[in-house]
VOPAGU-2260 file (C-alpha; in pm, 1 decimal, decimal comma):
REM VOPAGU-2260
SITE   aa  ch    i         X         Y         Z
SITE  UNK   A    0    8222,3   11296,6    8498,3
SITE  UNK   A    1    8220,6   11263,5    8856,9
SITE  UNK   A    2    8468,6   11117,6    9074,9
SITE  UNK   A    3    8545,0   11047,6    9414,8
SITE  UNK   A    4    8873,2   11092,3    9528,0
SITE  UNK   A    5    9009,4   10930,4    9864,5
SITE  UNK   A    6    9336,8   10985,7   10039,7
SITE  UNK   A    7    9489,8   11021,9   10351,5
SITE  UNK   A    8    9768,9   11295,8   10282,3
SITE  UNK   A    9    9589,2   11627,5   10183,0
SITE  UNK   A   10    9625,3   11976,0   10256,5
SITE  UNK   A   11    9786,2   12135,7   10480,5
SITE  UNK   A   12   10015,3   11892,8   10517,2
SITE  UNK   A   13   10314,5   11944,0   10246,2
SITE  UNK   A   14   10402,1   11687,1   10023,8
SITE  UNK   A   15   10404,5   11536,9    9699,7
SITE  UNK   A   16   10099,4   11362,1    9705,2
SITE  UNK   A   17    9919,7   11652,7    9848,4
SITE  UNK   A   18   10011,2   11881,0    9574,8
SITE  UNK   A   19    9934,2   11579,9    9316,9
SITE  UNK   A   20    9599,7   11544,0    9425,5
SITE  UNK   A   21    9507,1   11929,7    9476,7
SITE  UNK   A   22    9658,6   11995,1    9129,4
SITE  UNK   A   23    9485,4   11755,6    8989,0
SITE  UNK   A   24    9162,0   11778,9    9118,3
SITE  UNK   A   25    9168,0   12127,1    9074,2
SITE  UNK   A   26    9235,9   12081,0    8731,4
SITE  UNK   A   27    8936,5   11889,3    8660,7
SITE  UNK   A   28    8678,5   12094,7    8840,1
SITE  UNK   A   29    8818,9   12359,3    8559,1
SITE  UNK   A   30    8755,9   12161,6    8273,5
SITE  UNK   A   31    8367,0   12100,0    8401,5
SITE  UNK   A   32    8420,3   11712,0    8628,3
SITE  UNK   A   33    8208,5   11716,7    8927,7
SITE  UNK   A   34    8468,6   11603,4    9218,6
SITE  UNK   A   35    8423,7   11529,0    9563,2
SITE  UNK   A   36    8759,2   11456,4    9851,5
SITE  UNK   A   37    8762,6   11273,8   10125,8
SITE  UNK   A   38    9045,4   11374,1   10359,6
SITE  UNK   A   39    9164,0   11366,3   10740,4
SITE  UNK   A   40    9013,9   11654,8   10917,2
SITE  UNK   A   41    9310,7   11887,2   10985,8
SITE  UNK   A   42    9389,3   12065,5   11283,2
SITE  UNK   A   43    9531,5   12479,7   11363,5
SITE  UNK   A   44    9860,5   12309,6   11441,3
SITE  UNK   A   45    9894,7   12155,0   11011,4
SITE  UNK   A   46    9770,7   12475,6   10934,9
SITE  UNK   A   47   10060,4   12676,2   11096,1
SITE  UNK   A   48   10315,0   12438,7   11005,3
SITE  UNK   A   49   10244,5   12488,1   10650,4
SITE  UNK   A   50   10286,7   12883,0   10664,8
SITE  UNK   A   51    9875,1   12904,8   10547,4
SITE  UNK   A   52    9599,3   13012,5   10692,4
SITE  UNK   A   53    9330,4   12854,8   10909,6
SITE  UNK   A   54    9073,3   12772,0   10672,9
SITE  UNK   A   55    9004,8   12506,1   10400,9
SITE  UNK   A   56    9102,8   12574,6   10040,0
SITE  UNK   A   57    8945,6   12657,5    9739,2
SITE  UNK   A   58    8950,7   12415,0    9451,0
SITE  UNK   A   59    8675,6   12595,6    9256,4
SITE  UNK   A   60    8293,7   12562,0    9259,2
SITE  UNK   A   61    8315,6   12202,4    9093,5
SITE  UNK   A   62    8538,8   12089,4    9376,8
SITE  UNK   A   63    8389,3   11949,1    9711,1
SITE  UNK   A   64    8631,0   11880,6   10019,9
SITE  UNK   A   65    8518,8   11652,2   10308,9
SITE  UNK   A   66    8682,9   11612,2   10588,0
SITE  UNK   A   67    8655,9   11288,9   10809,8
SITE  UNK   A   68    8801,8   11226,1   11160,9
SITE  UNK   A   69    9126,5   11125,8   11178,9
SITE  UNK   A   70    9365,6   11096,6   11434,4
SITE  UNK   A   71    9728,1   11236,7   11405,4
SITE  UNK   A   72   10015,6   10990,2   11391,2
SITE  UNK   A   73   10391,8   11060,8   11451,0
SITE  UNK   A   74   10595,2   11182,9   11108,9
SITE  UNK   A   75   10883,4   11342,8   10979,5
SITE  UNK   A   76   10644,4   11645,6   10866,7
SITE  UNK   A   77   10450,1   11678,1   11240,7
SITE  UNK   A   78   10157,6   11681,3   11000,4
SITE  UNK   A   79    9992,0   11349,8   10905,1
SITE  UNK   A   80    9691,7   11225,5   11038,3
SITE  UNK   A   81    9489,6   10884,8   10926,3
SITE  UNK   A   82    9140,6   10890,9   10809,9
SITE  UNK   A   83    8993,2   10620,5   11073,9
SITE  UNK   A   84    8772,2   10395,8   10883,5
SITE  UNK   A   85    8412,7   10252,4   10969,3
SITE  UNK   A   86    8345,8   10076,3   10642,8
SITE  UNK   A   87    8015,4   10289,1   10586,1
SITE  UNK   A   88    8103,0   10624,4   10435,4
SITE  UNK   A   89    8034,0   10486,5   10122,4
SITE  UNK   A   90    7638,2   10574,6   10199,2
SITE  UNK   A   91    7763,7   10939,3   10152,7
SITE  UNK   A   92    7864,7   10888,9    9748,2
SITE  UNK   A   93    7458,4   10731,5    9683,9
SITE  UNK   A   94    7353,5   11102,5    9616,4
SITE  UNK   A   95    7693,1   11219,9    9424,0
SITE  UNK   A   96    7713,1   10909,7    9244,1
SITE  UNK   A   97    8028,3   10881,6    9102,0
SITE  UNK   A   98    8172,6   10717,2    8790,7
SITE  UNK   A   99    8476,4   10676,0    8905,6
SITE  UNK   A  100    8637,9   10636,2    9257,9
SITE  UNK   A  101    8991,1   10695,3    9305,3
SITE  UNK   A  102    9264,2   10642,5    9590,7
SITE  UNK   A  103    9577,3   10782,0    9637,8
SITE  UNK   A  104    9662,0   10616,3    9963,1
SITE  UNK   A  105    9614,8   10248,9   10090,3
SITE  UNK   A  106    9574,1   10302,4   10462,8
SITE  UNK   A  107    9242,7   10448,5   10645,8
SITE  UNK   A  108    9102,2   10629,9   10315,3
SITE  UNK   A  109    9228,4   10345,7   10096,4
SITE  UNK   A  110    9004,6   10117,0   10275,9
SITE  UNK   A  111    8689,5   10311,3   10263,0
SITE  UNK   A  112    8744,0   10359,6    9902,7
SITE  UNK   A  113    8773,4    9995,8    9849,1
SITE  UNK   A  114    8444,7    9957,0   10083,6
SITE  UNK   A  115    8243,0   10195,4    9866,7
SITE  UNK   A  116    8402,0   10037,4    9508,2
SITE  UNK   A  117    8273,9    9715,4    9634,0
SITE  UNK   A  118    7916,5    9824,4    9783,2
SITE  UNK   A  119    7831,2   10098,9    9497,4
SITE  UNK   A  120    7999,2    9865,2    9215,0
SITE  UNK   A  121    8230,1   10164,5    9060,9
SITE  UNK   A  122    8544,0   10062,2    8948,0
SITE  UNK   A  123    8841,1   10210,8    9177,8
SITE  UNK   A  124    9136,8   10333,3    9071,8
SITE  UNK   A  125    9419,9   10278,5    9289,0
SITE  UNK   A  126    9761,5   10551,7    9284,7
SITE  UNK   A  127   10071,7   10399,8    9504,8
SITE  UNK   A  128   10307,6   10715,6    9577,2
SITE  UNK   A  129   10485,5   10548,4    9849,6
SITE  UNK   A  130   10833,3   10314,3    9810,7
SITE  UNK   A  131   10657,4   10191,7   10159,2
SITE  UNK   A  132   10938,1    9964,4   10172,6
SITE  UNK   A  133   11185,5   10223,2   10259,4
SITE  UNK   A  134   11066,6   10355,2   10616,6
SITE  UNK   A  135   11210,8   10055,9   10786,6
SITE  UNK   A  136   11385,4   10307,3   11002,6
SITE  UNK   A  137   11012,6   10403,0   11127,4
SITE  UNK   A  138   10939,4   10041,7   11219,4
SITE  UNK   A  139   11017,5    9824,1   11559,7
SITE  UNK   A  140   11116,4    9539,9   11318,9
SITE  UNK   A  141   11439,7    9499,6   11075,6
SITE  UNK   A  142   11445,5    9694,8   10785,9
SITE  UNK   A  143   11457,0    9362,0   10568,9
SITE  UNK   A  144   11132,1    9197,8   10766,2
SITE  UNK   A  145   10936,3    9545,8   10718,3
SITE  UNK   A  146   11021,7    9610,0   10361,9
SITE  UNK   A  147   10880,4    9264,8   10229,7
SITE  UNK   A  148   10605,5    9287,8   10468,4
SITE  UNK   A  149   10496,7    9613,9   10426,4
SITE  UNK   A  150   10526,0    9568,7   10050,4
SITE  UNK   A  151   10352,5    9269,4   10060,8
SITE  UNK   A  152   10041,0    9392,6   10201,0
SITE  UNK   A  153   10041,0    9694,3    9990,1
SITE  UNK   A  154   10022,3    9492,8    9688,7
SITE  UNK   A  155    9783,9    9281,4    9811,3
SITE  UNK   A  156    9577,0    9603,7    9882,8
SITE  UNK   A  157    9623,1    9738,2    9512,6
SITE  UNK   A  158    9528,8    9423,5    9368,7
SITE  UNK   A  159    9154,3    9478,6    9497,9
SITE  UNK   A  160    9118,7    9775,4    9213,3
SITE  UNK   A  161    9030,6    9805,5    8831,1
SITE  UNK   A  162    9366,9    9970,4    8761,0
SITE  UNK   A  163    9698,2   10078,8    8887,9
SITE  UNK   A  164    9886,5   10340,0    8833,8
SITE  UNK   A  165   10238,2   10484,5    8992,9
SITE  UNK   A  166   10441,2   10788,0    8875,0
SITE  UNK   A  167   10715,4   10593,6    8815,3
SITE  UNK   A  168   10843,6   10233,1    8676,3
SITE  UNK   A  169   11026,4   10125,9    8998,3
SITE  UNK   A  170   10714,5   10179,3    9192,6
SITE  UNK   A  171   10499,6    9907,5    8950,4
SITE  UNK   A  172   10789,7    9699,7    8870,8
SITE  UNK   A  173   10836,3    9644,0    9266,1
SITE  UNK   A  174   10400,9    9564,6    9319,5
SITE  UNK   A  175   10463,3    9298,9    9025,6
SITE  UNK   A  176   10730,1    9146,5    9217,2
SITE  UNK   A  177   10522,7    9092,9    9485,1
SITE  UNK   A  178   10230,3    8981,1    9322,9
SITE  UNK   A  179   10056,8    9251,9    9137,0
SITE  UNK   A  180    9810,3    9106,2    8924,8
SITE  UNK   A  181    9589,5    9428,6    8804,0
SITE  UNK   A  182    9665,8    9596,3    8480,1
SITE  UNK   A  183    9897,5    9897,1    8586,0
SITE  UNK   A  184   10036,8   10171,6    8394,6
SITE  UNK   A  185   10313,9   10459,0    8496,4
SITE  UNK   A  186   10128,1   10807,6    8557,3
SITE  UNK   A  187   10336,2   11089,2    8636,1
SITE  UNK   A  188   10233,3   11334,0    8906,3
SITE  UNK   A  189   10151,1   11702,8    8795,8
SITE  UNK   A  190   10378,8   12036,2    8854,8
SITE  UNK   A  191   10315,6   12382,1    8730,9
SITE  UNK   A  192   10509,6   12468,8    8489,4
SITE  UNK   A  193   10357,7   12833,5    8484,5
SITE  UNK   A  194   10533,7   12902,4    8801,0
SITE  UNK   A  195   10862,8   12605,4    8732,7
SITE  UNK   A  196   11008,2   12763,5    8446,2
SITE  UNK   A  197   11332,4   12880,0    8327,1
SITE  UNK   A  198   11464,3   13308,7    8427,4
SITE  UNK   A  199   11690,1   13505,7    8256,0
SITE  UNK   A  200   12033,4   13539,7    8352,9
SITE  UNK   A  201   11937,7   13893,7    8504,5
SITE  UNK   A  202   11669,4   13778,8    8698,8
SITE  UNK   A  203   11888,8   13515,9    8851,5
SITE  UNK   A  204   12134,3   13750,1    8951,7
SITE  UNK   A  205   11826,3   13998,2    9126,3
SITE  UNK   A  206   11720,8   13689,1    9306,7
SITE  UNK   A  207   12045,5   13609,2    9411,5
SITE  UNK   A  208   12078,2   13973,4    9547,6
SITE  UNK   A  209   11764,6   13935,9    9716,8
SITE  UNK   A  210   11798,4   13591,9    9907,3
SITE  UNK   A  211   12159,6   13672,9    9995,3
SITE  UNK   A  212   12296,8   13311,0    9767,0
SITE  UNK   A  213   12670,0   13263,5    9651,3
SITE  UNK   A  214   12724,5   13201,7    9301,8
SITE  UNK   A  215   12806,8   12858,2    9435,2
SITE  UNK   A  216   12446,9   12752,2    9608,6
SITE  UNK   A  217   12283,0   12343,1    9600,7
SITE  UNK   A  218   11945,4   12393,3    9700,1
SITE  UNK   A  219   11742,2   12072,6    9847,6
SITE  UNK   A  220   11362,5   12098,1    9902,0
SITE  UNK   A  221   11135,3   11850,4   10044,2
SITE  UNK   A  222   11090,2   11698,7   10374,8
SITE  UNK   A  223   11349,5   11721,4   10685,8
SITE  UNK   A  224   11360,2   11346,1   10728,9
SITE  UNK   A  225   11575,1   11029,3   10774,5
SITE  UNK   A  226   11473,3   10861,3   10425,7
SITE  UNK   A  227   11584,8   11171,3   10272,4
SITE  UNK   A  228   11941,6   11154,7   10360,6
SITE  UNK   A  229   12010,9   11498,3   10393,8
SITE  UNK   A  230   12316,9   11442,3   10603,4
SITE  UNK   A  231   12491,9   11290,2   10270,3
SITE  UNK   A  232   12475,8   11651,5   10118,3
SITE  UNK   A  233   12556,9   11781,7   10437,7
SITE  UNK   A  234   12823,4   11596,9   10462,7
SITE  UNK   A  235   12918,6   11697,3   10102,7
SITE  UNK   A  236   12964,1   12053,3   10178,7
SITE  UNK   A  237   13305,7   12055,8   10364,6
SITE  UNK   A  238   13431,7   11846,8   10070,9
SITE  UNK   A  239   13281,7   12064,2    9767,5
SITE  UNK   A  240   13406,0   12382,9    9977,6
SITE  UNK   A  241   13798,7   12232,6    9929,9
SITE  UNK   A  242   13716,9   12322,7    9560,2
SITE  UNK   A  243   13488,1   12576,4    9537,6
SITE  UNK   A  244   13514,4   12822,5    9836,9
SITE  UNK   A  245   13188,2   13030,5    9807,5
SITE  UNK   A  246   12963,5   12740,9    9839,2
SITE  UNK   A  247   12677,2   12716,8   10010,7
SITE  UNK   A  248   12358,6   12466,8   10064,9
SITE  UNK   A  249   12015,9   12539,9   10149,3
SITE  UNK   A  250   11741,3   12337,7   10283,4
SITE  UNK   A  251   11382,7   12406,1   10201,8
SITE  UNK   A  252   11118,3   12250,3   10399,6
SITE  UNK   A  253   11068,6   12161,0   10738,1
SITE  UNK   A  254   11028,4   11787,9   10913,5
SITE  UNK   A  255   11145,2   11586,7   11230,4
SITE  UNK   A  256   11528,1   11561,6   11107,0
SITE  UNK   A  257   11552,3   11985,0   11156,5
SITE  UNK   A  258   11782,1   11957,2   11494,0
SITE  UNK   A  259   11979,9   11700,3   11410,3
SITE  UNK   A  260   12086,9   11838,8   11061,4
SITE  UNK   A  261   12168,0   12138,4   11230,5
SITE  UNK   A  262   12356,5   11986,4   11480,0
SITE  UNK   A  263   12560,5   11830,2   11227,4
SITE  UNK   A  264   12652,6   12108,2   11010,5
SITE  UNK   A  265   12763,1   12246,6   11357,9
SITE  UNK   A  266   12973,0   11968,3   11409,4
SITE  UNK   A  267   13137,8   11965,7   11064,1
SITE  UNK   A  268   13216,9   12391,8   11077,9
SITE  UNK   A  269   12986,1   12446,8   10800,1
SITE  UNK   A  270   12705,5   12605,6   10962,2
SITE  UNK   A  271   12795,6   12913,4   10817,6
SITE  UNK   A  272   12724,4   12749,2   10480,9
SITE  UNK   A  273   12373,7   12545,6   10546,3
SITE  UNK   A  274   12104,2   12748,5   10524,4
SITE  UNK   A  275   11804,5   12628,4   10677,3
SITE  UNK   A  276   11494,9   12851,8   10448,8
SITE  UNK   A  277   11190,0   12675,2   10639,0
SITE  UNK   A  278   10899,8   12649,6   10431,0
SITE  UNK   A  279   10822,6   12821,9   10101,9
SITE  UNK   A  280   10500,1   12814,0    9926,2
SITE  UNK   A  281   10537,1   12793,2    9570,5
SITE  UNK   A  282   10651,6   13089,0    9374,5
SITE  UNK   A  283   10901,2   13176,1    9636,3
SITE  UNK   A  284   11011,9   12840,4    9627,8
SITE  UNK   A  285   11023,0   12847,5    9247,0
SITE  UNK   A  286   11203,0   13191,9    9313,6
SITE  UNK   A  287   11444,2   13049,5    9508,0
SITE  UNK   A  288   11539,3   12772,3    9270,1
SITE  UNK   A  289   11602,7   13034,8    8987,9
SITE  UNK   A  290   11876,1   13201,3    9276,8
SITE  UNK   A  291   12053,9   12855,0    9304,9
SITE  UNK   A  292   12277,8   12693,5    9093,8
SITE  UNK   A  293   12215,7   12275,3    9150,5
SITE  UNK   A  294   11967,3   12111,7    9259,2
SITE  UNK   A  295   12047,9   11811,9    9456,6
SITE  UNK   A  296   11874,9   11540,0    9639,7
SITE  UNK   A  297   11984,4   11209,4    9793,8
SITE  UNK   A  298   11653,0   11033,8    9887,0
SITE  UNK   A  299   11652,7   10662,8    9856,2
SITE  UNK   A  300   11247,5   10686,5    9933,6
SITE  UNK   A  301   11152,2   10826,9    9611,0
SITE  UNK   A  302   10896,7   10743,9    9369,8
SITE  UNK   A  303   10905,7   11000,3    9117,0
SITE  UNK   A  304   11026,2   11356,6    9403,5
SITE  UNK   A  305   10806,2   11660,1    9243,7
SITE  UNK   A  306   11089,0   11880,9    9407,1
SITE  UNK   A  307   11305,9   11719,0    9196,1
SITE  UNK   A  308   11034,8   11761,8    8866,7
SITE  UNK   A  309   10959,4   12116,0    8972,1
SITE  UNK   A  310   11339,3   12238,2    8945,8
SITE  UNK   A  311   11387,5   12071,7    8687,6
SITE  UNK   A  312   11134,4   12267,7    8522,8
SITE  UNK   A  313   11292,4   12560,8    8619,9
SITE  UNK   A  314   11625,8   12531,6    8463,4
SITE  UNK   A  315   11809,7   12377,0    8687,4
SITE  UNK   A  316   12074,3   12092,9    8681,0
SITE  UNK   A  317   12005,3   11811,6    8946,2
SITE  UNK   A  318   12223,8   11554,3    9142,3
SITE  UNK   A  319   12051,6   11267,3    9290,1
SITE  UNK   A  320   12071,1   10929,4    9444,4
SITE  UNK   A  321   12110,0   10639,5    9189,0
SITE  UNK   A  322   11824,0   10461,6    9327,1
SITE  UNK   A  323   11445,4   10359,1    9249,8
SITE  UNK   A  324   11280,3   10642,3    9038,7
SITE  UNK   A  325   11520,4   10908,2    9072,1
SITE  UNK   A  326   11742,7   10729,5    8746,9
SITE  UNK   A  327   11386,8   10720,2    8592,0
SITE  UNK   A  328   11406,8   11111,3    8555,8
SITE  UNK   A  329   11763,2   11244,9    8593,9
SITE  UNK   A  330   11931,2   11129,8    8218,5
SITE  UNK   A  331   12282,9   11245,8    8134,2
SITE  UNK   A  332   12132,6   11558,0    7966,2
SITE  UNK   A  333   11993,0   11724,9    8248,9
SITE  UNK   A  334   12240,4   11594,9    8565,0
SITE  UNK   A  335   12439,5   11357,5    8751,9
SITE  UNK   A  336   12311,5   11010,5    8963,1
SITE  UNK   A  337   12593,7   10967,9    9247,9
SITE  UNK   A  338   12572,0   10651,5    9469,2
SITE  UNK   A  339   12290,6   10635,6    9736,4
SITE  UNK   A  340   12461,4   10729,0   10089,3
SITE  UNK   A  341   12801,3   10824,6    9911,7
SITE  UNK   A  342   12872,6   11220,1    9999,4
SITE  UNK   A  343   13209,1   11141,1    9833,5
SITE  UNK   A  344   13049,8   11091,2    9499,3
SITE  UNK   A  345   12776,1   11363,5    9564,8
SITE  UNK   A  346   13069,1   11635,0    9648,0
SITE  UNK   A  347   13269,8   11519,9    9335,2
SITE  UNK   A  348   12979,3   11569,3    9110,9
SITE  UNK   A  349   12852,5   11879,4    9284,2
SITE  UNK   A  350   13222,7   12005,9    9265,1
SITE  UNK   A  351   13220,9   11956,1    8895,7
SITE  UNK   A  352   12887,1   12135,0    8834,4
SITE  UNK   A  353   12936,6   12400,8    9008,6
SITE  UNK   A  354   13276,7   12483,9    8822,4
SITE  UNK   A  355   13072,3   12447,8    8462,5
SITE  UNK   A  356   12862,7   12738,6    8390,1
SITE  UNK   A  357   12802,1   12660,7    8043,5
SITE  UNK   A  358   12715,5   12302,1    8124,7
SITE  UNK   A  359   12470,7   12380,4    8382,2
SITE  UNK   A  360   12315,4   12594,2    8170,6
SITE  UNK   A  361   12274,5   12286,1    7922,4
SITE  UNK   A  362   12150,7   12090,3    8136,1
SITE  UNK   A  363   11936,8   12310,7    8274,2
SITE  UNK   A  364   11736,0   12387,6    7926,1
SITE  UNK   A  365   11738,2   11998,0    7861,5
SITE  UNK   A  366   11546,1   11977,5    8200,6
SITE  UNK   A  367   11310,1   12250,0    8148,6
SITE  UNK   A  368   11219,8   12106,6    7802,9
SITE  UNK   A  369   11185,5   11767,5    7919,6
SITE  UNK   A  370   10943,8   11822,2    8196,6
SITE  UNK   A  371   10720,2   12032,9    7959,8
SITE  UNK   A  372   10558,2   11675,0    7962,8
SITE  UNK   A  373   10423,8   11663,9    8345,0
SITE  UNK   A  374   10219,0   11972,2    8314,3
SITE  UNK   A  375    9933,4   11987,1    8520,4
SITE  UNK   A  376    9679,2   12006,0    8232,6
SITE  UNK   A  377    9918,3   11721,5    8020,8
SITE  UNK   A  378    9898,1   11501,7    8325,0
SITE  UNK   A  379    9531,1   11547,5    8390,0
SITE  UNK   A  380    9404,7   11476,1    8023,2
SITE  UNK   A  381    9577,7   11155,7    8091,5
SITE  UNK   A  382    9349,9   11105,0    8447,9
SITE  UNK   A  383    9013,2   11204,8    8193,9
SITE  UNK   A  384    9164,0   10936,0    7955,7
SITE  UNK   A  385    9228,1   10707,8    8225,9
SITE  UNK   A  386    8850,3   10760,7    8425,3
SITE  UNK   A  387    8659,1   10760,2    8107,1
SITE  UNK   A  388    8833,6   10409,7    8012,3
SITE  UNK   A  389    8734,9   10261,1    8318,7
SITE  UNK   A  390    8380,4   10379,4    8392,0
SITE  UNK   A  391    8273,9   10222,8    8074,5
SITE  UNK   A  392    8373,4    9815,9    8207,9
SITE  UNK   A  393    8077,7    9891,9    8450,4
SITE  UNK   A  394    7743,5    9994,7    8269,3
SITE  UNK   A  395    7536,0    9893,4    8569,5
SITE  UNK   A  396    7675,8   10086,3    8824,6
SITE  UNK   A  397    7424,7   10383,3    8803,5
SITE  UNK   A  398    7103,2   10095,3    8838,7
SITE  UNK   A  399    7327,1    9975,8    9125,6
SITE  UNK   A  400    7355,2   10300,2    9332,7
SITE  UNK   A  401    7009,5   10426,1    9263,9
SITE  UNK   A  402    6916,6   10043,8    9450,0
SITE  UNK   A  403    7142,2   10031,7    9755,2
């Protein structure tokens, strides 16, 4: 097949969609698909934020990357730009012509996917990531005014495609409350479990050696930002150290909330214990998981949190947020939900983890087992499924492009 994939968060900037779609896409260029990308055009600064080098990256000789301009717009990762739309890139797909088009974002790329779905007749597939709803904080306007608002418009966006998918229930279930009217199913987003996967007990304790991690370390990984609520496990730490004296919380990633987290662990005489690790590309970051003993994460912004899938995969026990898609994936096999905001309830639950070995280990295998179902090449026979399905409810199409 051939598909055209749209999005405005890409590589290098770090994130869960980022990884979804180069997983993915990489993924299918194996298995023979003829894919082309629109992104932002990226600039040295993304680069060196993400740790990588200055150059574009290789998906594989099936895989085509083009990058539009874009302009860069203020975010917790220092990284995001918008693709800025004209309405006529679509005259660039006439020669690939695609079966499928699909969009993983609804803002600049999102709309010149929907212009080229509507001009070249190809059905669009449309992926919402983002609980938009929860970046009130980012907005001039009250939190209540921007959540319906944004959410409203989002919807309306996604009802403009063939099919919807999000990688979680909370994400669709929230669209059909405003209004979604498309058919919609729940796709989750793809982690490698090649590199996510369970250690022995020796190799934990060499890791452990090598990173320089308690026998009592959380580890969070993700984005420094405000919807992440990183201050809650923060926060946490003082409490949990009442109980268990060795322990200690690190903090992959990097983002626009650094300083002030810092300043707060400061504040609270736990610097000692919050280790700040920057960013880690993937097998150290699966490395350091296998040194840690919990993984926690009290996001209220979540629609599915790969972090959270990826360590998870790799034997870990989680604590998280009781909130949108985070109870969708953390069952009483493989961790704790504490409530949203609450560092009381996150310390108490950490606290109890951290003094069960045997449990964690439980919990840990349940996890690993259970996320044996988001592979990358699981996930992406679904997407073949999914493409295949749809480019069949327009037969025309081809006559249609070869004409414009």
């Amino acid at each position: 097949m051939r598909i055209a994939v749209f999005t405005d968060s890409f590589y290098p900037e770090l994130g869960g969609i980022q990884d979804s779609v180069l997983s993915t896409c990489r993924e299918l260029g194996s298995r023979g698909h003829n894919v082309i990308i629109f992104a932002p055009r990226a600039a040295k600064h993304d680069f060196t934020l993400a740790g990588v080098p200055d150059s574009e990256v290789d998906l594989g000789k099936n895989v085509e990357i083009r990058r539009l301009f874009a302009l860069p717009v203020p975010s917790s990762s220092g990284q995001s730009r918008l693709l800025v739309p004209t309405g006529w890139r679509w005259r660039q797909l006439i020669p690939f012509a695609p079966d499928i088009i699909h969009t993983n974002t609804f803002f600049g790329a999102g709309l010149e996917a929907l212009s080229a779905a509507h001009h070249l007749n190809i059905p669009l597939i449309g992926t919402n990531h983002w609980a938009i709803g929860e970046f009130g904080a980012y907005s001039p306007f009250s939190a209540h005014f921007f959540s319906r608002v944004s959410v409203r418009a989002v919807t309306r966006y996604y009802n403009h495609c063939a099919l919807v998918t999000g990688p979680s229930h909370s994400v669709i279930d929230e669209m059909c409350a405003f209004g979604l009217r498309r058919p919609h199913r729940v796709v989750s987003n793809p982690i490698d479990t090649t590199c996510f996967h369970p250690v022995t007990d020796v190799h934990r304790a060499a890791l452990k050696r090598v990173y320089g991690f308690s026998d009592a370390t959380i580890i969070y990984a993700g984005r420094l930002a405000d919807e992440k609520n990183i201050d809650v496990l923060i926060r946490a730490v003082p409490l949990i150290a009442k109980a268990v004296p060795d322990v200690m919380l690190v903090l992959a990633g990097h983002g626009s909330a650094r300083r002030r987290l810092g300043a707060l662990a400061n504040a609270l005489g736990v610097a000692g214990r919050v280790r700040f690790a920057g960013t880690l590309d993937k097998a150290t970051l699966a490395d350091v998981f296998h040194a840690a003993e919990v993984f926690a994460i009290a996001s209220t912004s979540e629609t599915q949190s790969m972090v959270l899938i990826q360590a998870m995969s790799a034997g870990l026990p989680v604590v998280g947020a009781d909130w949108r898609a985070l109870p969708e994936y953390i069952d009483e096999q493989s961790g704790f939900l504490a409530q949203p905001g609450n560092e009381e309830d996150f310390a108490r639950r950490l606290t109890f983890l951290l003094r069960a070995p045997t449990l964690r280990k439980q919990m840990g295998g349940h996890g690993a087992r259970k996320t044996k179902d988001f592979s990358i090449t699981t996930v992406t026979s679904r997407w073949e499924d999914i493409y295949h399905e749809a480019s069949l409810a327009v037969p025309e199409r081809m006559s249609r492009i070869s004409g414009a």
